[in-house]
C-alpha positions as a LaTeX table, in Angstrom:
\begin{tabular}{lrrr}
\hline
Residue & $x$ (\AA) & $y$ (\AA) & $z$ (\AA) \\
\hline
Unk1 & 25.30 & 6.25 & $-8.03$ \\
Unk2 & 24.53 & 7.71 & $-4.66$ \\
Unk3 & 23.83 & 5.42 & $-1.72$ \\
Unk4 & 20.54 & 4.21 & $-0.55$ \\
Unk5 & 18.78 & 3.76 & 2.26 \\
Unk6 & 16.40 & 1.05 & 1.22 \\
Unk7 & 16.66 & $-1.37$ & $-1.77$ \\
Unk8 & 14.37 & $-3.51$ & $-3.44$ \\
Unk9 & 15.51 & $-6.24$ & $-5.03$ \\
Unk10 & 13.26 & $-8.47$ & $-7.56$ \\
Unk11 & 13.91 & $-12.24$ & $-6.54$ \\
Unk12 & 13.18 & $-15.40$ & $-8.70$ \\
Unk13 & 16.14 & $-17.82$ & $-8.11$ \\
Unk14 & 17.54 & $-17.02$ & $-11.30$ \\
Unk15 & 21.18 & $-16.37$ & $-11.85$ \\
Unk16 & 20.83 & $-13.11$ & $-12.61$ \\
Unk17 & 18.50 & $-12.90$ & $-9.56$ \\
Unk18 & 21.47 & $-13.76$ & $-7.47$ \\
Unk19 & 23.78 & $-11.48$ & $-9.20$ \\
Unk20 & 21.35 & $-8.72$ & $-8.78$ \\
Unk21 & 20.75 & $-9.69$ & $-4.49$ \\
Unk22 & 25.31 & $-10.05$ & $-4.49$ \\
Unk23 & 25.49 & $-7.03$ & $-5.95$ \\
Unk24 & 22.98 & $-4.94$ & $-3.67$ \\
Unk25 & 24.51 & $-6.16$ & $-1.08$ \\
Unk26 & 28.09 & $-5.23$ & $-1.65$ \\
Unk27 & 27.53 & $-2.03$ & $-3.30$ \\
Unk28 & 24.71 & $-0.73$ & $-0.72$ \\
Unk29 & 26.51 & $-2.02$ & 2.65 \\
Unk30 & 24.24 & 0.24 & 4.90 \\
Unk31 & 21.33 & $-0.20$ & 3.10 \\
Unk32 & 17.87 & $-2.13$ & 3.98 \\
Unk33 & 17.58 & $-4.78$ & 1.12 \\
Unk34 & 14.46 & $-6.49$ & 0.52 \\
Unk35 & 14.13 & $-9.68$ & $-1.62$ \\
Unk36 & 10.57 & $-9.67$ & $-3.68$ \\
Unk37 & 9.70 & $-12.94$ & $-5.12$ \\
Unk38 & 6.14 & $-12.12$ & $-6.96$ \\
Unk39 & 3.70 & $-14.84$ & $-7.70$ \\
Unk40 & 2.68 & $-14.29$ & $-11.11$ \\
Unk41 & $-1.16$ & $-14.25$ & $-11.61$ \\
Unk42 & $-2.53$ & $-15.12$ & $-15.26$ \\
Unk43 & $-3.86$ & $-12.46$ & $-17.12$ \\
Unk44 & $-7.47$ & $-12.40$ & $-17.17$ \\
Unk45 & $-7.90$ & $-13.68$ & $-13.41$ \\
Unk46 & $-6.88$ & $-9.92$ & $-12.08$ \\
Unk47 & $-6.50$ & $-7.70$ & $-14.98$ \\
Unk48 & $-10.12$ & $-6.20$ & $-13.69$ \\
Unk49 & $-8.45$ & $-5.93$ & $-10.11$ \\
Unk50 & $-5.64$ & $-2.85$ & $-9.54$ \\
Unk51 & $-3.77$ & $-1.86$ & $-6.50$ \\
Unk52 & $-2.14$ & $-2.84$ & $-3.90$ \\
Unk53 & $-4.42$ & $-3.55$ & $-1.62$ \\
Unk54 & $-5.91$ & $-6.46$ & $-3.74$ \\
Unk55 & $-5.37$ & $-9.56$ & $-2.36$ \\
Unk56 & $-6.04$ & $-12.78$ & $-4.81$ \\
Unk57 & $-6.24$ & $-15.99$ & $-3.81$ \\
Unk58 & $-3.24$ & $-17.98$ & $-4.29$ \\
Unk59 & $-2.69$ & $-21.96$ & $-3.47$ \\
Unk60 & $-0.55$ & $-22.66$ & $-0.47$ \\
Unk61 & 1.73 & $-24.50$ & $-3.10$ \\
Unk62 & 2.63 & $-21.27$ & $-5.37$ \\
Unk63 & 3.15 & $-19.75$ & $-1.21$ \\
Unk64 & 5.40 & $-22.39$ & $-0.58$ \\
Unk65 & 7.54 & $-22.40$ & $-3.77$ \\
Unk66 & 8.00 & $-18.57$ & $-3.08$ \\
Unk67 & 9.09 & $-18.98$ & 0.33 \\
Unk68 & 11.51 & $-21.82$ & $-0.69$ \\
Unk69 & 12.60 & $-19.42$ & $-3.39$ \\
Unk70 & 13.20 & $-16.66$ & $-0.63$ \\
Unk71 & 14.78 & $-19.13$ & 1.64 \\
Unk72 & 17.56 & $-19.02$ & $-1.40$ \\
Unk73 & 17.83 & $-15.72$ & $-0.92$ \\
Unk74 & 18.15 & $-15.60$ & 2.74 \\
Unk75 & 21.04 & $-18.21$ & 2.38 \\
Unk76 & 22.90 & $-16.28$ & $-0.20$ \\
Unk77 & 23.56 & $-13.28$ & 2.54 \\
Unk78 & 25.30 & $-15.00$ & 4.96 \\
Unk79 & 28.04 & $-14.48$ & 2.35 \\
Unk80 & 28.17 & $-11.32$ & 2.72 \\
Unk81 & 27.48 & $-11.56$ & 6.14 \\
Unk82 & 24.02 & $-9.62$ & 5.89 \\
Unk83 & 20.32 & $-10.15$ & 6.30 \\
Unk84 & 18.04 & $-9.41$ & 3.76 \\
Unk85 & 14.11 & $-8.48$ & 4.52 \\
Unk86 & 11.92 & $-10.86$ & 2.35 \\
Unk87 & 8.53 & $-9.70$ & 0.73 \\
Unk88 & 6.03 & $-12.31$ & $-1.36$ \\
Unk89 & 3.71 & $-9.73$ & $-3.75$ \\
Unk90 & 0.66 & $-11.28$ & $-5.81$ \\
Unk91 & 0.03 & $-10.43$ & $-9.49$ \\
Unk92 & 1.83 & $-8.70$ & $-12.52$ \\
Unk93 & 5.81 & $-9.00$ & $-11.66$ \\
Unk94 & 6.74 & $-5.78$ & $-12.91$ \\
Unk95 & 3.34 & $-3.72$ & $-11.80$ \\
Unk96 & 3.82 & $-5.19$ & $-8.40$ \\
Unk97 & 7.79 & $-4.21$ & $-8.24$ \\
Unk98 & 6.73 & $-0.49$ & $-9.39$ \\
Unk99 & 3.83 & $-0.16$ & $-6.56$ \\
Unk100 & 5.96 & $-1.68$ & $-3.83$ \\
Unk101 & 9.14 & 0.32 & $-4.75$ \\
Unk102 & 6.78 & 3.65 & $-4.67$ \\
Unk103 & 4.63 & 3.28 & $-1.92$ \\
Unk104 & 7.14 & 1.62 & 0.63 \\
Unk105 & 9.37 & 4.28 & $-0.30$ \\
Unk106 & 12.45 & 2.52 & $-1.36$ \\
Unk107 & 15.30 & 4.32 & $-2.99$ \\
Unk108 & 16.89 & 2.20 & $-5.56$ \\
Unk109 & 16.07 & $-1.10$ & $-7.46$ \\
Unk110 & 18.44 & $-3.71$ & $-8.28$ \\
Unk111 & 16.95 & $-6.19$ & $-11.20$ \\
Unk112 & 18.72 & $-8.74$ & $-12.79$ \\
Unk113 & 18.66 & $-8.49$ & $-16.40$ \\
Unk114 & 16.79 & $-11.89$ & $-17.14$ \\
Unk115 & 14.42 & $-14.32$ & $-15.07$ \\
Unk116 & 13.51 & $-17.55$ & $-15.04$ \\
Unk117 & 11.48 & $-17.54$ & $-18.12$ \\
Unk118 & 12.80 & $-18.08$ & $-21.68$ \\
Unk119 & 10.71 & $-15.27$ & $-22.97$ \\
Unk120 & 13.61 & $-12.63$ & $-23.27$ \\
Unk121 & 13.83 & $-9.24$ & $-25.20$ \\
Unk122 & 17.37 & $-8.12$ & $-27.18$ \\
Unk123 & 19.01 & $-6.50$ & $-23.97$ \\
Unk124 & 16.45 & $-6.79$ & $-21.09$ \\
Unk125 & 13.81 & $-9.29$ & $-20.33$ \\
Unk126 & 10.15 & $-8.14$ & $-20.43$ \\
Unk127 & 9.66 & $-7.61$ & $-16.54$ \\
Unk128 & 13.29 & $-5.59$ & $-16.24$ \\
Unk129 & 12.59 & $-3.82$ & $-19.72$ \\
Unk130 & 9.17 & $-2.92$ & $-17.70$ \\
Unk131 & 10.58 & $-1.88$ & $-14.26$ \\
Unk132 & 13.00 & 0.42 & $-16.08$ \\
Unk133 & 10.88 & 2.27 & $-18.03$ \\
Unk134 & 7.82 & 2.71 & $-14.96$ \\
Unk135 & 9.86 & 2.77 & $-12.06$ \\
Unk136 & 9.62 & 6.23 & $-9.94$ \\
Unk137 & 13.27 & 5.19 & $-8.72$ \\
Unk138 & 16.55 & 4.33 & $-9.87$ \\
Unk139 & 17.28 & 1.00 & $-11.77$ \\
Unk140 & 20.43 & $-0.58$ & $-11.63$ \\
Unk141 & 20.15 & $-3.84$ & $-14.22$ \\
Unk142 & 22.25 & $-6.84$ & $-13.12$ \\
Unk143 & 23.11 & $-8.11$ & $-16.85$ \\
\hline
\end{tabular}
């Protein structure tokens, strides 16, 4: 695996979420790492809407709850004696993770393997199984 400049790393809170940030961390030392927590939109309120520059309206509370959930995040580095950027993205999880990770450029993604939701595939959950198979960089899946 060669070594990245900038990693993006999908953040819900989860365990595997964590795993995923740890391991960024300690196997990309020199790297920028960014934390994503994505506010999920419901289906039909933005499936007409694509892009990033969209910007749907979302209740301070589900803004609040994301930076809590970043907050987390944040905490977890001092560990490791790091920062981590934090970024809060609007609509489809995995869409949004694929856009951001192309058009900010970043080098790798670090996913864990499962989220917070009980809705899980065999091997991957839905939004890793996703980001692996649309992402225009490499996936590393925290399992």
């Amino acid at each position: 695996m060669a070594d990245a400049d900038r990693v993006l790393v999908p953040y819900d809170g989860s365990p595997h979420a964590d795993d995923a940030l740890a391991f960024a961390l300690e196997r990309f030392p020199d790297a920028t790492v960014t934390a994503l927590y994505v506010i999920e939109i419901p289906g039909g309120s933005w499936t007409f809407l694509e892009g990033p520059e969209v910007r749907l309206p979302v209740s301070e509370k589900a803004r609040a709850h994301a930076t809590d959930v970043l907050e987390n995040a944040t905490e977890q580095t001092t560990e490791h004696e790091r920062e981590v950027a934090t970024e809060i993205g609007v609509g489809k999880p995995e869409r949004r993770i694929v856009e951001l990770a192309r058009d900010e450029r970043y080098d790798t993604i670090v996913i864990g393997s499962h989220g917070r939701t009980d809705i899980s595939r065999v091997l991957l959950g839905s939004v890793a199984e996703q980001v692996v198979r649309e992402s225009p960089v490499p996936v590393v899946v925290i399992r």
